[in-house]
C-alpha positions as a Python dict, from the first residue, in 0.01 Angstrom:
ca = {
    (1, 'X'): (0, 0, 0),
    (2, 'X'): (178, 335, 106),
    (3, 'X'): (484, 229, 367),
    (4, 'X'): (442, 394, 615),
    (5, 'X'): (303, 263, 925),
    (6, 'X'): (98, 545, 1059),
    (7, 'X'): (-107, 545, 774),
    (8, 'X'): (-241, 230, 824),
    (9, 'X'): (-324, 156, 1192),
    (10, 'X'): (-595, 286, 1402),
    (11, 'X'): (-635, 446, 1629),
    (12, 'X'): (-325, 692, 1594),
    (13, 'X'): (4, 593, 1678),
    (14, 'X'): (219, 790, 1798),
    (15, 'X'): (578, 692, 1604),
    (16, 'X'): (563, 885, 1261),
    (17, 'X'): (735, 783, 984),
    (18, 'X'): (822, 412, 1059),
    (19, 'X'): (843, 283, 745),
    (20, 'X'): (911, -142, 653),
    (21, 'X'): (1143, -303, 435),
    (22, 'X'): (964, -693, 415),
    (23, 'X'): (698, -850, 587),
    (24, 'X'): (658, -1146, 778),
    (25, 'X'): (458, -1459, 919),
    (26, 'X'): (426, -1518, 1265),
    (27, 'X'): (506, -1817, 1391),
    (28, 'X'): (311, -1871, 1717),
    (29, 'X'): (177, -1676, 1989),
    (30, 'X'): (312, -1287, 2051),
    (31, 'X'): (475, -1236, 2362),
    (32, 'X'): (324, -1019, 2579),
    (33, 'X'): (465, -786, 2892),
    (34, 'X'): (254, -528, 3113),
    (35, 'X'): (393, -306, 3349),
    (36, 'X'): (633, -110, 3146),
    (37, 'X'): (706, 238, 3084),
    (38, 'X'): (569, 217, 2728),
    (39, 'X'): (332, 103, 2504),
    (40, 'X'): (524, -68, 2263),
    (41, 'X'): (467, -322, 1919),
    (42, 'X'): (780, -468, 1806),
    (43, 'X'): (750, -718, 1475),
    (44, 'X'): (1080, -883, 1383),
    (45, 'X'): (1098, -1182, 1134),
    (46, 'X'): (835, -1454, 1225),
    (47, 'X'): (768, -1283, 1589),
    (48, 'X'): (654, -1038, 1771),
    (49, 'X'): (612, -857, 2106),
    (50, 'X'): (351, -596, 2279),
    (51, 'X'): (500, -414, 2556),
    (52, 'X'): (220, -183, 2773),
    (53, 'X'): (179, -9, 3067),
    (54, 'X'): (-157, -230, 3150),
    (55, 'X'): (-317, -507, 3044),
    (56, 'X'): (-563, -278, 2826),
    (57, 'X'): (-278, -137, 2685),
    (58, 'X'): (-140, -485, 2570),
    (59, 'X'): (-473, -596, 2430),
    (60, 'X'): (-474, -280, 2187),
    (61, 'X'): (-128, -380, 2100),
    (62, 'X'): (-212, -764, 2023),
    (63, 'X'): (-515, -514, 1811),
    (64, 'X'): (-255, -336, 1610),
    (65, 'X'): (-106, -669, 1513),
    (66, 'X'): (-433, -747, 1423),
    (67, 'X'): (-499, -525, 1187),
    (68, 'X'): (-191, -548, 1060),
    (69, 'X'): (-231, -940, 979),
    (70, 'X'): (-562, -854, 803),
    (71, 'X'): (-396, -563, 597),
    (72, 'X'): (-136, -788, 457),
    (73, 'X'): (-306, -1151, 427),
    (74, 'X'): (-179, -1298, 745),
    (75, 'X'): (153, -1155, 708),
    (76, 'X'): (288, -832, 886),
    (77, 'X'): (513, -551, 867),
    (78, 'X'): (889, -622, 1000),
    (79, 'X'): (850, -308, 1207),
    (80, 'X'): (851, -115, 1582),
    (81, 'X'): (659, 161, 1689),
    (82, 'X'): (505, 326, 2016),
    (83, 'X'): (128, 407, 2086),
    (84, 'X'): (-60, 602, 2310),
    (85, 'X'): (-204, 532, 2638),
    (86, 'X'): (-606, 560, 2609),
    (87, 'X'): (-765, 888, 2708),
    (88, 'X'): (-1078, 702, 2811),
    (89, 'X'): (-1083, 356, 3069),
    (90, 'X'): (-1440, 299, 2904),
    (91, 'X'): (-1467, 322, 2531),
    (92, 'X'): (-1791, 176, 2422),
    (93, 'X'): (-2044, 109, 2122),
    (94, 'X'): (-2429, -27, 2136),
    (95, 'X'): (-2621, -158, 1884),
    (96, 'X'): (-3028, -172, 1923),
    (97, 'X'): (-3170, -541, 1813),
    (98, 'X'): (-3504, -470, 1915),
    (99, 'X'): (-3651, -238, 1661),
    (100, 'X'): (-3463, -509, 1393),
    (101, 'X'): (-3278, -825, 1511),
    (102, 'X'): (-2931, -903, 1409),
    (103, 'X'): (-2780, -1262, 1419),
    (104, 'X'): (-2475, -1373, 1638),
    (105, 'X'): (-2263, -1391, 1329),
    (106, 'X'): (-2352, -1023, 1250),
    (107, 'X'): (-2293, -935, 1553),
    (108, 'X'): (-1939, -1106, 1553),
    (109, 'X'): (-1833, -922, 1221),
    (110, 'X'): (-1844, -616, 1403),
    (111, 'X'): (-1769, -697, 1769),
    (112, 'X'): (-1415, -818, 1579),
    (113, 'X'): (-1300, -513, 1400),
    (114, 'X'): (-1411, -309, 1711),
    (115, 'X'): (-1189, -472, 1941),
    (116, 'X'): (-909, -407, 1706),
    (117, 'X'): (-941, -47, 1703),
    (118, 'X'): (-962, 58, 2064),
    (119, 'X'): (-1290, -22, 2195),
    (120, 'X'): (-1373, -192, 2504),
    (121, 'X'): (-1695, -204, 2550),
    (122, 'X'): (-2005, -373, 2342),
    (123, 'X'): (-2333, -239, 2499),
    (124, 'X'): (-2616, -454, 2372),
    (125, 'X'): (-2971, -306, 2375),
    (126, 'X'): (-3141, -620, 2439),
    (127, 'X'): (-3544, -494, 2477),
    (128, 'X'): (-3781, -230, 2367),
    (129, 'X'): (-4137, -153, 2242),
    (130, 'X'): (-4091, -350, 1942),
    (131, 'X'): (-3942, -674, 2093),
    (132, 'X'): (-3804, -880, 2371),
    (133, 'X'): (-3468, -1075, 2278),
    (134, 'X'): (-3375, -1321, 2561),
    (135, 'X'): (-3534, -1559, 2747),
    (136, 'X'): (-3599, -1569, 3117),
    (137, 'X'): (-3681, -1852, 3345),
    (138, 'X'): (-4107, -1885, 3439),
    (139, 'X'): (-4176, -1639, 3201),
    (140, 'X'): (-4210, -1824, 2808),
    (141, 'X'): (-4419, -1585, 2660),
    (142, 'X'): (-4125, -1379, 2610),
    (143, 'X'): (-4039, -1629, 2319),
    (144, 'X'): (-4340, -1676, 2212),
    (145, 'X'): (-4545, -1271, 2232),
    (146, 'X'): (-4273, -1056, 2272),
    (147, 'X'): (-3993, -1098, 2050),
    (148, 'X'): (-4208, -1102, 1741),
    (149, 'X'): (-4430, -788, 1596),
    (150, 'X'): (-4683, -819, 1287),
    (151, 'X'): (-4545, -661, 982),
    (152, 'X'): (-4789, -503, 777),
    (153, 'X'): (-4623, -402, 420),
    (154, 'X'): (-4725, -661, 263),
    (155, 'X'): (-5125, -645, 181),
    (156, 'X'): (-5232, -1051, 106),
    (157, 'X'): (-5018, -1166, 347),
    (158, 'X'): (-4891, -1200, 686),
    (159, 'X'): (-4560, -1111, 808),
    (160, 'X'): (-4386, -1107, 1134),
    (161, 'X'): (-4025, -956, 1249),
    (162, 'X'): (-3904, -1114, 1501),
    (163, 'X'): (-3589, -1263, 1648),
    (164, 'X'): (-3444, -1419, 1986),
    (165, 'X'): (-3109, -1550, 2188),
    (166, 'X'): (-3076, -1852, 2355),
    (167, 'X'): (-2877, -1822, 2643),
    (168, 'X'): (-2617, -2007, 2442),
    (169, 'X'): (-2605, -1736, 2213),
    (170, 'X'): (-2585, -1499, 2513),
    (171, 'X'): (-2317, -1685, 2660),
    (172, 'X'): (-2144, -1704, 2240),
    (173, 'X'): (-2100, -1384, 2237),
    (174, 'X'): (-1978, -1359, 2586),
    (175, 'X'): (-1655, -1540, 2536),
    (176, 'X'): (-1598, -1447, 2173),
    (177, 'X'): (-1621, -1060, 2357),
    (178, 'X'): (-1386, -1218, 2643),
    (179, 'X'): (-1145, -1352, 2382),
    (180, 'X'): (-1058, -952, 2241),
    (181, 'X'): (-1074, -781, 2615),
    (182, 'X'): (-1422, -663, 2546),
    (183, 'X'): (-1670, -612, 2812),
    (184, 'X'): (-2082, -670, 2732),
    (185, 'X'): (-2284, -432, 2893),
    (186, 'X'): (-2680, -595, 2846),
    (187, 'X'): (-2959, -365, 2883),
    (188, 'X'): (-3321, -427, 2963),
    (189, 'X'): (-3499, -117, 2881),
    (190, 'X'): (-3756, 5, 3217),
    (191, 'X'): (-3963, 171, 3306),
    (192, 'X'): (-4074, 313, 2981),
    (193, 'X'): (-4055, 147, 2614),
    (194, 'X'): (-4186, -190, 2762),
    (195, 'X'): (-4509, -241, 2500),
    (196, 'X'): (-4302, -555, 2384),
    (197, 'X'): (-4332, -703, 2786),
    (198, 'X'): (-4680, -599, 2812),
    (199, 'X'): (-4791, -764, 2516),
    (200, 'X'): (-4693, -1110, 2688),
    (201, 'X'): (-4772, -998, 3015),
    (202, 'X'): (-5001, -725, 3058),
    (203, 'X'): (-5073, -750, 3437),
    (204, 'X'): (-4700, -571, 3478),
    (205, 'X'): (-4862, -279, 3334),
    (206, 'X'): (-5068, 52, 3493),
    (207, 'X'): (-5404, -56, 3290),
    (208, 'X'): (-5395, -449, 3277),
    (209, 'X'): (-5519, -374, 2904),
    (210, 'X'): (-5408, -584, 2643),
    (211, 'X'): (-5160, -452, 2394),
    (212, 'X'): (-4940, -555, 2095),
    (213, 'X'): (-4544, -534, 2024),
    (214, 'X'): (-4504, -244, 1893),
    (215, 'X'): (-4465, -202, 1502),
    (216, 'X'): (-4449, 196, 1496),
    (217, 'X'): (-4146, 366, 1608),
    (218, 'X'): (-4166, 636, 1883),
    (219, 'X'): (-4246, 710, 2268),
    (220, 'X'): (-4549, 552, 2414),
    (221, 'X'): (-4789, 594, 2666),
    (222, 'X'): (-4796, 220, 2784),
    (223, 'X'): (-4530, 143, 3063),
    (224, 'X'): (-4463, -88, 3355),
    (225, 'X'): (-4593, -42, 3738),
    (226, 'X'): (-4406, 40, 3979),
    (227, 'X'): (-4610, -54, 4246),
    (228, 'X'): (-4655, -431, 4089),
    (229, 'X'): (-4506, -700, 4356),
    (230, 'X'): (-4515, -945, 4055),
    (231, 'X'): (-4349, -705, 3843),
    (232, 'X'): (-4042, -690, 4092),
    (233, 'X'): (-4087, -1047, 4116),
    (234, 'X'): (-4010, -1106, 3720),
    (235, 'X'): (-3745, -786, 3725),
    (236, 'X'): (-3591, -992, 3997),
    (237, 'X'): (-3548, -1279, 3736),
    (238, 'X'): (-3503, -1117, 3447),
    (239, 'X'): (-3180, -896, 3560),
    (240, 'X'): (-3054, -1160, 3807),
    (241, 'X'): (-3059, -1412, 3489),
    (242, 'X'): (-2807, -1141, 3331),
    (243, 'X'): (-2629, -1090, 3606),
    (244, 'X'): (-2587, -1481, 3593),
    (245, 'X'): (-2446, -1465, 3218),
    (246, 'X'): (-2276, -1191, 3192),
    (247, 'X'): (-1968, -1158, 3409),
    (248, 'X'): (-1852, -735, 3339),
    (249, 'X'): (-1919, -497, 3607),
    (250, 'X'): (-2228, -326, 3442),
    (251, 'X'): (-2599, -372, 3410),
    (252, 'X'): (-2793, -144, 3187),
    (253, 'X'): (-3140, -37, 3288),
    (254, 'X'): (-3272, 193, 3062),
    (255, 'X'): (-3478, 491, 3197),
    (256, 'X'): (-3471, 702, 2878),
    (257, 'X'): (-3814, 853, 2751),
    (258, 'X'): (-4047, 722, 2972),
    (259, 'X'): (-4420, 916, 3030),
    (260, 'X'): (-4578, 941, 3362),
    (261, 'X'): (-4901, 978, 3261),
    (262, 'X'): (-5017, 636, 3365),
    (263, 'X'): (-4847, 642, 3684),
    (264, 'X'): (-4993, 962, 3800),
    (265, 'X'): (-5373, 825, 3741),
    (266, 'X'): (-5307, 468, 3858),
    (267, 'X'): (-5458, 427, 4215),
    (268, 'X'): (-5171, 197, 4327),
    (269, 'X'): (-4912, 373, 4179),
    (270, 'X'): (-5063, 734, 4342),
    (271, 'X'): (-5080, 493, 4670),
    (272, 'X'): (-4688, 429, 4665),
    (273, 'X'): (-4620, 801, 4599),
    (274, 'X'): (-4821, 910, 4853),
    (275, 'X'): (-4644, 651, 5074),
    (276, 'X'): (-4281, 719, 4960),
    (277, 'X'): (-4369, 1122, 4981),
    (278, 'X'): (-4320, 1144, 4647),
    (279, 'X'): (-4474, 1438, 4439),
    (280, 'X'): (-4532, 1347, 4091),
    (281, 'X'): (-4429, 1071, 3824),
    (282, 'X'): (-4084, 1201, 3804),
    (283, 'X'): (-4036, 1153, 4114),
    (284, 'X'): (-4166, 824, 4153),
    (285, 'X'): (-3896, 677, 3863),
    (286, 'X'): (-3620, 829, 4089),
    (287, 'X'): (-3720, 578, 4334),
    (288, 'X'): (-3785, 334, 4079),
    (289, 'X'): (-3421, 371, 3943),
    (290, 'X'): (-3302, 333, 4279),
    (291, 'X'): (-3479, 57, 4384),
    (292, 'X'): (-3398, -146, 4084),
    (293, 'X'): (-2998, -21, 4125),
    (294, 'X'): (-2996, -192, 4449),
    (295, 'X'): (-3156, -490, 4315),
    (296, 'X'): (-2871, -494, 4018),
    (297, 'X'): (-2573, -446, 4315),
    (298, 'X'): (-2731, -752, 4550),
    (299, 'X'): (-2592, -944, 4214),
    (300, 'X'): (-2288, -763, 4259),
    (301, 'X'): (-2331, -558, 3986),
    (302, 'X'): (-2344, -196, 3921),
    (303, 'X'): (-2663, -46, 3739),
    (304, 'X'): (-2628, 232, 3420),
    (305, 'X'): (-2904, 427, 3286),
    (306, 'X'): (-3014, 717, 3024),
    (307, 'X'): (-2935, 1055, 3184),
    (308, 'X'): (-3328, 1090, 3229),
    (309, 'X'): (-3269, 881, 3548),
    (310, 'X'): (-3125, 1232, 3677),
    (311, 'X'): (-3437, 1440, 3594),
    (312, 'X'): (-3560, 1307, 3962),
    (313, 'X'): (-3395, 1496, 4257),
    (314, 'X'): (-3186, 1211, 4346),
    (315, 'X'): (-3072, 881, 4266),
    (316, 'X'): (-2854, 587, 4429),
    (317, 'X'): (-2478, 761, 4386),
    (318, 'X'): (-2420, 402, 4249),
    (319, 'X'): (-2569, 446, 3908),
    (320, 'X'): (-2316, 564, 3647),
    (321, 'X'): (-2542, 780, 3393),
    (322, 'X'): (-2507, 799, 3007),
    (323, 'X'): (-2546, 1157, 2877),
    (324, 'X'): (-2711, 1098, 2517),
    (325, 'X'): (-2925, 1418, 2493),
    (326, 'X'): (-2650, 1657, 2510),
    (327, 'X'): (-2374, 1701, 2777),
    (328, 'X'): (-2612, 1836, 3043),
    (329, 'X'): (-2704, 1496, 3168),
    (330, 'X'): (-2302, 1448, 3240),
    (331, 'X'): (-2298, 1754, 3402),
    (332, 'X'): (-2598, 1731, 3630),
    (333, 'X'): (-2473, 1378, 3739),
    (334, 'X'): (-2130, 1448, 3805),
    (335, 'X'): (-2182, 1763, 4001),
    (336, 'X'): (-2390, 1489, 4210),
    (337, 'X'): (-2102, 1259, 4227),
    (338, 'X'): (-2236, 1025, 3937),
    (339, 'X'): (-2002, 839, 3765),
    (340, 'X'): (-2062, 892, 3375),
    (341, 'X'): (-2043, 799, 3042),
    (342, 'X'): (-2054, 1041, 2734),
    (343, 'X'): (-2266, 968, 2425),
    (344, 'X'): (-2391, 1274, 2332),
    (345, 'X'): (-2644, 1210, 2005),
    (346, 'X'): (-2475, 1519, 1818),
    (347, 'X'): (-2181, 1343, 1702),
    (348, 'X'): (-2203, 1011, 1862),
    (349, 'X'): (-2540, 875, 1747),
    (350, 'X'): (-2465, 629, 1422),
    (351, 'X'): (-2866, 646, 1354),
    (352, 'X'): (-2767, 1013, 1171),
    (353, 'X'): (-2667, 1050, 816),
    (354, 'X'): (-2365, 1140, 680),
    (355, 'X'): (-2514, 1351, 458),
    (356, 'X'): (-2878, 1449, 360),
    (357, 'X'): (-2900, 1174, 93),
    (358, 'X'): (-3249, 1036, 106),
    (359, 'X'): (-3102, 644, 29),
    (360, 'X'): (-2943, 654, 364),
    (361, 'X'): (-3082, 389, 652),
    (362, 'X'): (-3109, 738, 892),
    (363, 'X'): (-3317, 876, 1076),
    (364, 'X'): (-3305, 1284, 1145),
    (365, 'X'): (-2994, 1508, 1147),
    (366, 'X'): (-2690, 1467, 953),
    (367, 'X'): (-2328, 1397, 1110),
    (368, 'X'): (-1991, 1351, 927),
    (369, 'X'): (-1710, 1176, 954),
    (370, 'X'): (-1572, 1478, 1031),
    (371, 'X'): (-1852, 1589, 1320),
    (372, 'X'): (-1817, 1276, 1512),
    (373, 'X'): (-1405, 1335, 1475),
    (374, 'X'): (-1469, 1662, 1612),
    (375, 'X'): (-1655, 1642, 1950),
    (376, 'X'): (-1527, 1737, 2217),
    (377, 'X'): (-1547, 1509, 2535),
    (378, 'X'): (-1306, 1645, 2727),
    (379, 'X'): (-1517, 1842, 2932),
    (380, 'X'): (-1249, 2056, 3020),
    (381, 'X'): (-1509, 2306, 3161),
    (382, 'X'): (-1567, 2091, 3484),
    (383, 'X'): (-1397, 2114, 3792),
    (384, 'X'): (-1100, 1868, 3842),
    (385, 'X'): (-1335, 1629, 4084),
    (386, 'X'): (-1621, 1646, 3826),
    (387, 'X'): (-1412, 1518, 3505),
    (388, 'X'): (-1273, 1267, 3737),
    (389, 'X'): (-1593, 1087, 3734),
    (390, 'X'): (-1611, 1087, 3337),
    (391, 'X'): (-1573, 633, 3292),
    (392, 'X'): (-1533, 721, 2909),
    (393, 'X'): (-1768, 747, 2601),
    (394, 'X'): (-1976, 544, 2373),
    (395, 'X'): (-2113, 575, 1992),
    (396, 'X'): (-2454, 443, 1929),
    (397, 'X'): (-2651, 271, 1711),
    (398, 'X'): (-3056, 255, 1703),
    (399, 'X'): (-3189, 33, 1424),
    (400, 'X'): (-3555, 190, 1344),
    (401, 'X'): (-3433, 259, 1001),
    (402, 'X'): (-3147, -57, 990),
    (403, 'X'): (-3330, -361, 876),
    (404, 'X'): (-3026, -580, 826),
    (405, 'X'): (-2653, -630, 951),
    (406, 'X'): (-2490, -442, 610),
    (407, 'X'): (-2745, -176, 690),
    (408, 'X'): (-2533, -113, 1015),
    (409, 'X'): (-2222, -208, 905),
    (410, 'X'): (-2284, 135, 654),
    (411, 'X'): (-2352, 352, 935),
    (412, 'X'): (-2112, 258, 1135),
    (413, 'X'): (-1782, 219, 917),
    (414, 'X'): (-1592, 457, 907),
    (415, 'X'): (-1753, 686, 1174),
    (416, 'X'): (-1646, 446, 1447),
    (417, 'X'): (-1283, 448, 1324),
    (418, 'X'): (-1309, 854, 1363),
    (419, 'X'): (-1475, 787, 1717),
    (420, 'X'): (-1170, 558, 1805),
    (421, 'X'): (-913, 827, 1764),
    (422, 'X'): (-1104, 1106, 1958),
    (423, 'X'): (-1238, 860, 2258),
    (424, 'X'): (-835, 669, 2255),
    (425, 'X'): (-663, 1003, 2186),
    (426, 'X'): (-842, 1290, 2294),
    (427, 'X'): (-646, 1617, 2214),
    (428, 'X'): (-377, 1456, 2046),
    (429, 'X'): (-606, 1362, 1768),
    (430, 'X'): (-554, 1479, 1433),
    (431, 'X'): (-751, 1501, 1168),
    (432, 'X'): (-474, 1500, 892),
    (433, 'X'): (-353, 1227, 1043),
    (434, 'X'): (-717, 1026, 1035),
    (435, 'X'): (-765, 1109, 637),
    (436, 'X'): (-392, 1001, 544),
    (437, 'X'): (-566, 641, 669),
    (438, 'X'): (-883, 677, 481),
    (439, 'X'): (-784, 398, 236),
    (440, 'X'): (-679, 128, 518),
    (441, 'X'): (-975, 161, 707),
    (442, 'X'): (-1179, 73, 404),
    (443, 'X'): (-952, -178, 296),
    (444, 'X'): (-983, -325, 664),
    (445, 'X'): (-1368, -315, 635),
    (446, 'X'): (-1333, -476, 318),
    (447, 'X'): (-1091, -797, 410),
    (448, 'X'): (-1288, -852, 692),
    (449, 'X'): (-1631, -857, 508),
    (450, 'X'): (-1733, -585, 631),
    (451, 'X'): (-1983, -251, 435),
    (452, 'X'): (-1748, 82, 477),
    (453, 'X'): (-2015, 380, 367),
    (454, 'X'): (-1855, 566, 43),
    (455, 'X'): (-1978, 893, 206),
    (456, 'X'): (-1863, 1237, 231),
    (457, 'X'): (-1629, 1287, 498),
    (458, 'X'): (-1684, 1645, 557),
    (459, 'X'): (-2023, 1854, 460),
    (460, 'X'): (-2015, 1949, 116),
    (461, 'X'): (-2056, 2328, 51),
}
């Protein structure tokens, strides 16, 4: 393994060319000190300290040391170098178990590398059409209808997918998160892409028609009602129960791809427009986004959404807003005074190839290593008070095509380690620099059992 320290940590440091003459165990715990001028890792034989500026800044140096213990078999570099301060507060990834489950051990292999490489933030997509993952008190058919679909691929015989949390396993991955300064942001997905609720209770819906989780993958027409008082009733429950578990500042609600077609034919829901002086289904989820953010802050909580939740004319100025179709959404909200978070799919969606191989687990659209490297979320374009509401960024990861853990292990590894360097280091990324550490970010994936796609980097001519 090369000697020089750069090449092996991520993201970036900023000393170049430390090099190390021996390694070392450590014996005991690192010391720690926040508050300084710098962000420091010293390593001398069998201890070590992190010096930072913050907390935040200490946990990514107790993350270097990290790495550097899995690099070299428990032992680590007799060393010192100096590292960045992040570019981002909020630096986030989300994984989608809905369309296929993933285990709490899965889960953990990845939640653990993350946190050593600069991110913050674990956003866990915890419903959809295609299945309900947590339980909530009154309310058992959640278990038993919607977290499990029908599988038809196999002809003679019957098949479900299906898969569910206790709130044990909620809480699990709550303090293993905790343990690495990571946040959890859970998300129960409203109005829209709610056929997995419906099929276990379809009286939340616009029709009262029975339906079935969903096996198919898309944007459909079945969604919750607005106007329900038992529906508020069981949102009540269901996001005060995460509010319960989960102790970070965020709630996600969703809001992304939702038709109003239902809503503008339903008699109650056309009742409650009419009521509200509101003009047409668009409209009518502005005020169900507020609502519901108001109901997320009487937990003392703070409610996210899709940047579709901006489409209406306004919004609760509470709700911070992903921007996942683009940058518009962060530029519509922010000029409104909307606190948000980038994720823009060109670049920062791990459901896209790296290249146009057809053996890939991808859906549409091909970005490299290299693309997601290459956005730019600096926004530099907005006014100073504008860019001053940017929280951070996030990468993300929809499973319609990922039936296992490896599957998203592939298409995450090494993208996310690209993503780390732009969302820690903004313009003082380098690319050069990010290749010279190709071979200790697979070497990393591969101590820590962990699938590192052999990929491309950059778009072959």
């Amino acid at each position: 393994m090369e000697k020089r320290i750069e090449t092996l940590l991520t993201p970036q440091i900023i000393s170049d060319g430390v090099t190390y003459d021996k390694t070392t165990r450590l014996d005991g715990a690192v010391g720690t000190r926040a508050g300084g001028e710098r962000n420091c890792v010293r390593i001398m034989d069998g201890s070590a300290e992190v010096c930072g500026k913050t907390v935040a800044e200490v946990n990514q140096g107790l993350g270097y040391i990290r790495q550097l213990e899995v690099l070299f078999d428990g032992d680590v570099p007799v060393c010192e170098f100096e590292f960045a301060s992040p570019s981002f507060e909020y630096r986030g990834f989300h994984i989608d178990v809905c369309r296929h489950f993933m285990s709490v051990d899965e889960l953990k292999r990845i939640i653990n590398v993350m946190s050593m490489v600069g991110y913050n933030v674990f956003h866990w997509h915890l419903t959809d059409d295609q299945g309900w993952r947590f339980g909530v008190e009154g309310y058992p058919l959640l278990e038993s209808i919607a977290s499990v679909r029908a599988n038809t691929e196999y002809i003679k015989h019957e098949m479900t997918d299906g898969g569910f949390y206790s709130d044990d396993d909620l809480r699990d991955i709550v303090g293993f998160c905790s343990e690495r300064g990571m946040t959890v942001v859970p998300e129960i997905e409203v109005p829209g892409h709610t056929k997995a609720l419906l099929a276990a209770y379809p009286q939340f819906g616009c029709t009262g028609n029975k339906v079935l989780v969903e096996q198919r993958w898309g944007i459909f027409d079945d969604v919750i009602n607005p106007a329900s008082p038992d529906l508020w009733t069981f949102l009540d429950a269901a996001f005060g129960k995460l509010c319960s578990i989960f102790p970070g500042p965020y709630i996600h609600m969703g809001g992304d791809e939702c038709p109003h077609g239902q809503w503008e034919t339903n008699p109650e829901c056309i009742a409650l427009m009419k009521e509200n002086s509101l003009k047409d289904g668009t409209e009518l989820q502005g005020w169900f986004t507020s609502r519901l953010s108001r109901l997320i802050s009487s937990y003392g909580k703070r409610a996210m959404g899709w940047d579709e939740v901006v489409d209406a004319p306004s919004i609760d100025k509470d709700v911070v807003v992903m921007s996942w179709r683009g940058l518009d959404g962060a530029r519509t909200a922010s000029s409104r005074g909307h606190n948000v978070v980038l994720c823009p799919q060109q670049g920062m969606y791990l459901d896209k190839g790296y290249t146009s191989d057809s053996f890939e687990p991808s859906q549409w659209g091909v970005f490299t290593v290299k693309d997601s490297f290459d956005i730019d979320l600096g926004m530099q374009e907005l006014p100073e008070d504008q860019r001053k509401l940017i929280l951070g960024a996030q990468c993300n990861v929809w499973t319609e095509r990922m039936a296992s853990g490896r599957a998203v292990e592939y298409m995450m590894f090494p993208r996310v380690f690209a993503i780390a360097d732009n969302m820690w280091n903004g313009q003082s990324k380098s690319w050069e620099r990010l290749c010279r550490r190709r071979e200790a970010m697979k070497d990393l994936c591969w101590k820590l059992n962990l699938v590192c796609s052999p990929a491309a980097w950059e778009e072959r001519p």
